[in-house]
Steps between C-alpha positions, in 0.01 A plus 500: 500500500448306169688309273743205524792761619415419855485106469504185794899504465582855555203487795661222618845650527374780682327355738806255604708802536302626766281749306128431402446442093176536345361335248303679159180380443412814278370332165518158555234246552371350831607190389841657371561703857406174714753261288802797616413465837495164483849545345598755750463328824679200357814732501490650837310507806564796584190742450408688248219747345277519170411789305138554385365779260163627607217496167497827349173697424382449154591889419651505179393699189478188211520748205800617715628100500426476121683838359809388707436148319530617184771791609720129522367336236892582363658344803302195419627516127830517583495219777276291253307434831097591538439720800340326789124530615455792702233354693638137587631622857218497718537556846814313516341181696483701789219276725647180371838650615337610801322094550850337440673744772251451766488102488898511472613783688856646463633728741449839345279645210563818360287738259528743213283732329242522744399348860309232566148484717547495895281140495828401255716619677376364816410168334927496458560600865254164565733252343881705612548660219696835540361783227673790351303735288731754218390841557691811317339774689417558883122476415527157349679404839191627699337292340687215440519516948106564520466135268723343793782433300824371692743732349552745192723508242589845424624561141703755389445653132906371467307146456581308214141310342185646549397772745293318693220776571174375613331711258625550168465893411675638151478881699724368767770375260902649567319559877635180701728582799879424556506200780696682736215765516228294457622244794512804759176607414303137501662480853349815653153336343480113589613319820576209327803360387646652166689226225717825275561407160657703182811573398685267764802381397748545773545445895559851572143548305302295682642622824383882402164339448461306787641840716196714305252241678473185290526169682677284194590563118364294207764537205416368185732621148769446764488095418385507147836420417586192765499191283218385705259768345303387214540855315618407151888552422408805276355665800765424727750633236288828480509614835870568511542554116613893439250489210248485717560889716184500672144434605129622512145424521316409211162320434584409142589123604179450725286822516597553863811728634810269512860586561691341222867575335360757131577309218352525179140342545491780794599761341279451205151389679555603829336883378181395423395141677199461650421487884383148406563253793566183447366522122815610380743292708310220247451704212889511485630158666537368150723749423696518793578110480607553142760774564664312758493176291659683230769660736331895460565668830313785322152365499557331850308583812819560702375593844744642728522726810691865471823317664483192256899621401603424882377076375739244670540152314526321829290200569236609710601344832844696453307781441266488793764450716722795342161700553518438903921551535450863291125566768744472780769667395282807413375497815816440717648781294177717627517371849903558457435894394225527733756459777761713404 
């Protein structure tokens, strides 16, 4: 999770409607995550979970970085914007993230691209802090259950954002597994309890996933359009526009795999962009604020799961709630059929 999309309001909501909202910390500061939880708890006290991306290893090619730099020098031109410094990302403030969440614990921590250290991990458990690792394959899970995570959250290649593999491998592209699948098999590998996210966007959904083994569903694109959701109004627009036919991975806006609606920028770059994590998620932030301020879906990152035309504009507490009448119908109707 990253971005303002998934802000204290729409957390907030969420969590007063009974379900458990989780708050981005992907790209912000220590300072900047702290000052939203701050913000958060002064809107409900009901809990709620934070969303940390592990550092990446320092594996991309620079000359790789610097052809795709000049390969948008175009982009720039027509934005009249400079590209961003691939190299200003860091490791995302991971320890200081870490520092802040240990002397103020919230009630659950989750992870993506990678899992953390068992003395982390335990170091969580210490203070009652529930963890979730993302894993996208039953290996990951292994491991994720060896570290002594709490849970896993098992992510279907349906995902909208970024794949959340804990090792970034351009061979292994187009290879991610559909949820349903994927849940079943993490299940016959790990005792712990699975979190099943991609895709979700309906009751009857999350029931099928929770009856292939999962334990709850995390749904994301599902409440980028609630008015609580700090996705811009060009985004929200895009998911149901009919302009906008359909999705797929691309590394052009951030040189990892991402499910996004194809627009222009992806068409274009998407081909030949570097597996350069997070060097071009900064190389083109310059351009990606541009387009939006100048009202260009086209050179947007517009990051949406494969069911982003099923999008509700509900708030989210209506939504959550509308979520739980359509679990239980699906699975009275089940039970219903089950006795007939």
């Amino acid at each position: 999770m990253a971005g303002g999309t998934s802000c204290p309001q729409l957390v907030a909501a969420v969590s007063e409607a009974g379900g458990l909202g989780f708050l981005a910390a992907g790209y912000k500061t220590a300072d900047g995550m702290y000052n939203e939880i701050k913000q958060l708890r002064g809107l409900t006290g009901r809990p709620f979970g934070v969303n940390l991306f592990m550092p990446q290893p320092a594996l991309a090619d620079p000359s790789a970085v610097e052809v795709y730099q000049h390969q948008l020098a175009g982009e720039a031109a027509w934005y009249e914007t400079p590209l961003g410094d691939p190299d200003s990302g860091g490791d995302d403030n991971y320890d200081a993230k870490l520092a802040i969440l240990l002397e103020d614990p919230v009630p659950a921590v989750s992870f993506t691209f990678g899992c953390p250290t068992r003395d982390t991990l335990d170091a969580f458990a210490g203070v009652g802090t529930y963890t979730v690792v993302t894993v996208t394959t039953p290996e990951e899970a292994q491991v994720a259950q060896w570290a002594g995570a709490d849970a896993v959250c098992v992510q279907g290649v349906e995902a909208g954002g970024h794949q959340s593999t804990h090792r970034d491998d351009p061979q292994t592209d187009g290879a991610g597994i559909g949820l349903l699948s994927l849940v079943s098999q993490v299940r016959e590998t790990v005792q712990i309890p699975i979190v099943a996210t991609g895709g979700l966007m309906r009751g009857s959904q999350i029931a099928a996933v929770l009856a292939a083994g999962a334990e709850a569903a995390q749904l994301g694109t599902a409440f980028l359009v609630c008015p609580e959701s700090g996705a811009s109004l060009l985004h929200k627009q895009a998911l149901t526009n009919p302009l906008f036919v359909r999705t797929a991975l691309t590394r052009a806006f951030s040189g990892r795999p991402a499910r996004g609606l194809v627009n222009r920028f992806m068409r274009e770059h998407g081909p030949y962009a570097p597996a350069a994590y997070p060097q071009v998620h900064y190389l083109t932030a310059g351009l990606r604020k541009a387009a939006a301020k100048a009202g260009d879906a086209q050179g947007m990152a517009l990051w949406a799961g494969q069911g982003h035309r099923m999008a509700r504009e509900l708030p989210a507490g209506r939504l959550v709630r509308l979520l739980a009448e359509e679990l239980d119908a699906a699975r009275t109707a089940v039970s219903t059929g089950s006795t007939q």
